[in-house]
Every structure is written in structure tokens, then in C-alpha cells.
C-alpha positions in Angstrom: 89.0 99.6 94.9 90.6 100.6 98.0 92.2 98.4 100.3 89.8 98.8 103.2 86.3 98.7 102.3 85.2 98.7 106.0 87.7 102.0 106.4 85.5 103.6 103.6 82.4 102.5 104.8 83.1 104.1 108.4 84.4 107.3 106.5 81.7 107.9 104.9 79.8 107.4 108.3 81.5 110.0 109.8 81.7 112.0 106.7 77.8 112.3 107.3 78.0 112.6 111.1 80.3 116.0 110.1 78.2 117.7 108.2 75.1 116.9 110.2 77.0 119.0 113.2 78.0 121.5 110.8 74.4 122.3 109.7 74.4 124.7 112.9 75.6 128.3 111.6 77.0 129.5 114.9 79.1 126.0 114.9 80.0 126.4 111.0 81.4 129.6 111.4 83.2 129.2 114.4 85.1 125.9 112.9 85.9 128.1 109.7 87.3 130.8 112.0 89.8 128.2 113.9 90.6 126.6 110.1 91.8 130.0 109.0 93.5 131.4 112.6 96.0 128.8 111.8 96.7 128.2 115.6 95.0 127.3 118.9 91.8 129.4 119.4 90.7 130.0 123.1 87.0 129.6 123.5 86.7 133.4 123.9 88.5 134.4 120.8 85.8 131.8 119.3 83.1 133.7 120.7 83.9 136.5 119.8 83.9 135.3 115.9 80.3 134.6 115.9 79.1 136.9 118.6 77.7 134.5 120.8 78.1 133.8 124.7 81.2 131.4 126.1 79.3 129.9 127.3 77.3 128.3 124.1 80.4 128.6 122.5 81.4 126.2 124.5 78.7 124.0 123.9 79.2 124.3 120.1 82.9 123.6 120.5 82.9 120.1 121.9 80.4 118.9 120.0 82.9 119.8 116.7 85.0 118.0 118.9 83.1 114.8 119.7 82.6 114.8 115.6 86.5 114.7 115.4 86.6 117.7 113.5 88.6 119.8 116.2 90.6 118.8 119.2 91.0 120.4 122.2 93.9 120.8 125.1 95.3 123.1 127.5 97.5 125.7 126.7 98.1 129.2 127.6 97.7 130.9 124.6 101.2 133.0 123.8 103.0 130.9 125.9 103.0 132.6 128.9 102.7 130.8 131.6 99.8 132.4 134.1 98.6 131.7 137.6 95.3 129.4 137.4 94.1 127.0 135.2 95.2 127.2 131.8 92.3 128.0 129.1 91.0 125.2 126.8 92.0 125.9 123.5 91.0 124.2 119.9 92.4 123.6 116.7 91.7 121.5 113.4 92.2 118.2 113.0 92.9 116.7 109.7 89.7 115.4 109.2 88.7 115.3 105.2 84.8 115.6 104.7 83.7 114.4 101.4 80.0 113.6 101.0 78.3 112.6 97.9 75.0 111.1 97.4 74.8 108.8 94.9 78.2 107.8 96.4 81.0 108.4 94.3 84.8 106.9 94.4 87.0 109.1 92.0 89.7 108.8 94.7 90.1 105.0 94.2 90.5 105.3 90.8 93.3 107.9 90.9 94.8 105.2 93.7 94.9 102.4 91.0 95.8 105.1 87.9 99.1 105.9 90.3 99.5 102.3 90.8 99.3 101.7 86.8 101.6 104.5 86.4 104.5 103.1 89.0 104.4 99.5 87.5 103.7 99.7 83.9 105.8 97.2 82.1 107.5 97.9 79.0 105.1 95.5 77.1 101.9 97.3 78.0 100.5 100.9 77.3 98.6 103.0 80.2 95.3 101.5 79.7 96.4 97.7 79.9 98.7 98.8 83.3 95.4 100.4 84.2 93.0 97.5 83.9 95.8 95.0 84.7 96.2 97.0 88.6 92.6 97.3 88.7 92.5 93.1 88.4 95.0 92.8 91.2 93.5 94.8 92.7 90.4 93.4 92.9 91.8 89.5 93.2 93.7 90.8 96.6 90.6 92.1 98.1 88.6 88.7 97.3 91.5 86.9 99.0 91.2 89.1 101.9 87.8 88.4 102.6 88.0 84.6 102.0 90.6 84.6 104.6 88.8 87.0 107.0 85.5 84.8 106.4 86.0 81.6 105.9 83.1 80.8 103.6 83.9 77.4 101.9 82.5 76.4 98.9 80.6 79.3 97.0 78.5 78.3 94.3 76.7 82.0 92.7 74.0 82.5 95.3 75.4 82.2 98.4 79.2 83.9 96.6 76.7 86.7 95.6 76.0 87.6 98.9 79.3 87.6 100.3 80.0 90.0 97.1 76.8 92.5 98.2 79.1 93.6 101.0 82.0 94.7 99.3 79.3 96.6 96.5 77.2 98.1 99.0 80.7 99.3 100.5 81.9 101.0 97.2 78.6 102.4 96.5 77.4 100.2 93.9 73.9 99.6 95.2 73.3 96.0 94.7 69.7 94.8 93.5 69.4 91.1 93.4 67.3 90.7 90.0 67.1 87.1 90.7 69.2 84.4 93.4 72.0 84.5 90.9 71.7 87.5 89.4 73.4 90.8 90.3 72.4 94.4 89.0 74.3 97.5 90.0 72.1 100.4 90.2 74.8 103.2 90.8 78.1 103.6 88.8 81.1 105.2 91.7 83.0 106.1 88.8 80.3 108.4 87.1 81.0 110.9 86.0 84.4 110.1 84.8 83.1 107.0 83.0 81.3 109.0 80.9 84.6 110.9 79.9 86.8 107.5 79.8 84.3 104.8 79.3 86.7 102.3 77.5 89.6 103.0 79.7 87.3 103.0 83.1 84.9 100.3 82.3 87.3 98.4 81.6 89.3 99.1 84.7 85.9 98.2 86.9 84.9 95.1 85.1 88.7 93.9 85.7 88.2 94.7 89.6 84.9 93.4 89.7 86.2 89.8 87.8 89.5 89.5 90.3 87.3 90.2 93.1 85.3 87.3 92.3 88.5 85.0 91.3 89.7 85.9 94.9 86.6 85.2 96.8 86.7 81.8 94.9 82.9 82.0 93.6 81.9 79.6 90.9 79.2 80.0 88.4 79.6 83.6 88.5 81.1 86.2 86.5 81.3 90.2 85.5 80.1 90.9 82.2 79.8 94.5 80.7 76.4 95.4 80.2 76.5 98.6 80.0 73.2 100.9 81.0 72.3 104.4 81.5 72.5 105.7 84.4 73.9 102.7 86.5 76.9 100.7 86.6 78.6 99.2 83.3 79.1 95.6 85.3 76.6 93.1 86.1 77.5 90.0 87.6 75.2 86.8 86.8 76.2 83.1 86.3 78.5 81.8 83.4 76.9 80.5 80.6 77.4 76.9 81.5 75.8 77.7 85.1 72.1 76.9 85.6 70.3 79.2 88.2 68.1 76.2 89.3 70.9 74.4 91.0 72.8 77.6 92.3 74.3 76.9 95.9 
């Protein structure tokens, strides 16, 4: 339900990428040392932290770098200015790592909560502001990726295909159960849904239908089908849709 899906995707890329570099103790401790100094560190003073050589500290301290998790420059530390080269010196970035396996998305519904919060009319209460944004929402993202691609005409199993993307992207885990069928294996939402499942369900079903309205897909629509352990959506043709002549 964010508004870049291909800005999540590559997060959670890197998110992965982080942690894999921060498996290394000497290179974990070392970029908790910098978090807390508050300031540059010098690759001595990072060293020193672990007790390891400069020269592997070194080592350890670019690669944090080339995983955008530090930055380095040149800087004499105290700022006095000395004869010779000036030390390389690090310091945090403000990289977020957040990693979750199934993938989980509690921060896009907070994003469309404030939204519900800021517009609310005075003929609706929280929950229809809620599901209302999460429509919108959706509908703009669908529009967006019309635009971007172009597709023509979708009939429900080539408009479920251009709608895998976007799932697989929000970390619904798409599972075709048949050409015009869609199951979603993994709820983003869980396990807030659980806690919420009226006010949340009904806030993903609403994204999931304007995301189809935008695309422009016909045949197809979101109905709740709710099932342990996996999303509360499915998407499948309307009634009046036959699967035989799908396009």
C-alpha cells in the first residue's frame, strides 16, 4: 500500500544485503561502536573497539560501507588541522534495516491509518476513512502501472499477471490456483489482522479491489475469503466471468 512498490521491493533487497554483512561479529560490533560514538570514528579508534588489527578493520569498514550502512570521508578528527594526509573517518548513515520473513507491511498500514486520520469527513467514522484511503489508495497504484505499462485490454488472466507483481512486491505470495484464479498465501498485515480483522480486512480487500479498478482488469475481482494462516483476499473472476474464455 505504499506508493512505490519497486522502492519496497529494492528495500527489502538491501535490507537483506545488511544483515548478511552484519553476520560478521568483528563488523557488528564495530558498526554498533560508531552508532553509539555519536561522531566520526577513525579506523584506529574502530580497532581498538573490537581489538583487531587496522588493518582488517579496514577491511571490515568498507564493506559496511559498500552495504550503505556507513559512510566514510576525510577529516581530521578534533578539527585540527595536521601535516599529511588526513585519516578516513566513518559514521552512520540513516539506513533503516527491517527484515521479516514471511514479509510483513505494518508500516503501510500506519501510512494509510494517518492518511484516514487527516481526511476523515464528517460523514464517516475511522473505519470507513480507513477503508475509503486504503481504496484510493489502491485505485492510484493501478493507474500508475497502466500508465507505466501500457497493457491494453485485460481480461482476468493476462490482468492477473500484471497484478502478481504488485503482490509478490507487498509480500502477498501469489499462487495461481488456476489461469484466473488468485490465492494469497501470506497475509503482510498479520499479525495485526488478527487484532483488527474487520477494520484491516476490510482496509486490504478495499486496496486490493481499487488496485484492480486502476489497472482496468475485467472479469476479475477481490472477494474476502478469509483462511488461516494466509491472506483474507482472493482474487478470482466475477460471477458472470467464465474462466474458459479468460483473455
Amino acid at each position: 500500500m505504499a506508493s512505490d512498490p519497486n522502492a519496497q521491493a529494492d528495500a527489502a533487497a538491501s535490507a537483506i544485503d545488511s544483515v548478511s554483512v552484519l553476520s560478521e561479529d568483528s563488523r557488528r560490533r564495530m558498526f554498533a561502536f560508531i552508532r553509539r560514538a555519536r561522531r566520526a570514528v577513525t579506523r584506529d579508534e574502530a580497532a581498538a573497539s573490537v581489538g583487531i588489527s587496522r588493518k582488517l578493520a579496514a577491511f571490515h569498514l568498507d564493506k559496511l560501507v559498500d552495504a550503505g550502512l556507513l559512510r566514510a570521508r576525510y577529516e581530521t578528527p578534533g578539527g585540527i588541522r595536521k601535516v599529511g594526509r588526513q585519516p578516513k573517518v566513518y559514521e552512520p548513515t540513516d539506513a533503516q534495516i527491517t527484515v521479516s520473513i514471511p514479509d510483513r507491511r505494518h508500516e503501510l498500514l500506519a501510512d494509510l491509518l494517518l492518511d484516514a486520520v487527516l481526511t476523515e469527513g464528517r460523514d464517516e467514522n475511522a473505519a470507513q476513512a480507513a477503508v475509503r484511503t486504503a481504496g484510493q489508495r489502491g485505485r492510484q497504484l493501478g493507474e500508475a502501472a497502466r500508465e507505466e505499462t501500457r497493457p491494453g485490454r485485460l481480461g482476468p488472466e493476462r490482468g492477473l499477471t500484471a497484478c502478481e507483481r504488485l503482490l509478490e512486491q507487498y509480500g502477498y505470495e501469489p499462487v495461481r490456483e488456476t489461469p484466473t484464479r488468485l490465492r494469497l498465501r501470506n497475509c503482510p498485515f498479520h499479525p495485526l489482522a488478527g487484532k483488527a480483522p474487520d477494520l484491516v480486512c476490510g482496509m486490504n480487500h478495499a486496496f486490493l479491489s481499487g488496485y484492480l479498478k486502476g489497472l482496468e482488469v475485467n472479469g476479475v475481482h477481490a472477494v474476502l475469503a478469509p483462511e488461516s494462516g494466509e491472506c483474507c483476499v482472493r482474487l478470482g473472476p466475477n460471477d458472470a466471468a467464465s474462466e474458459s474464455g479468460a483473455g
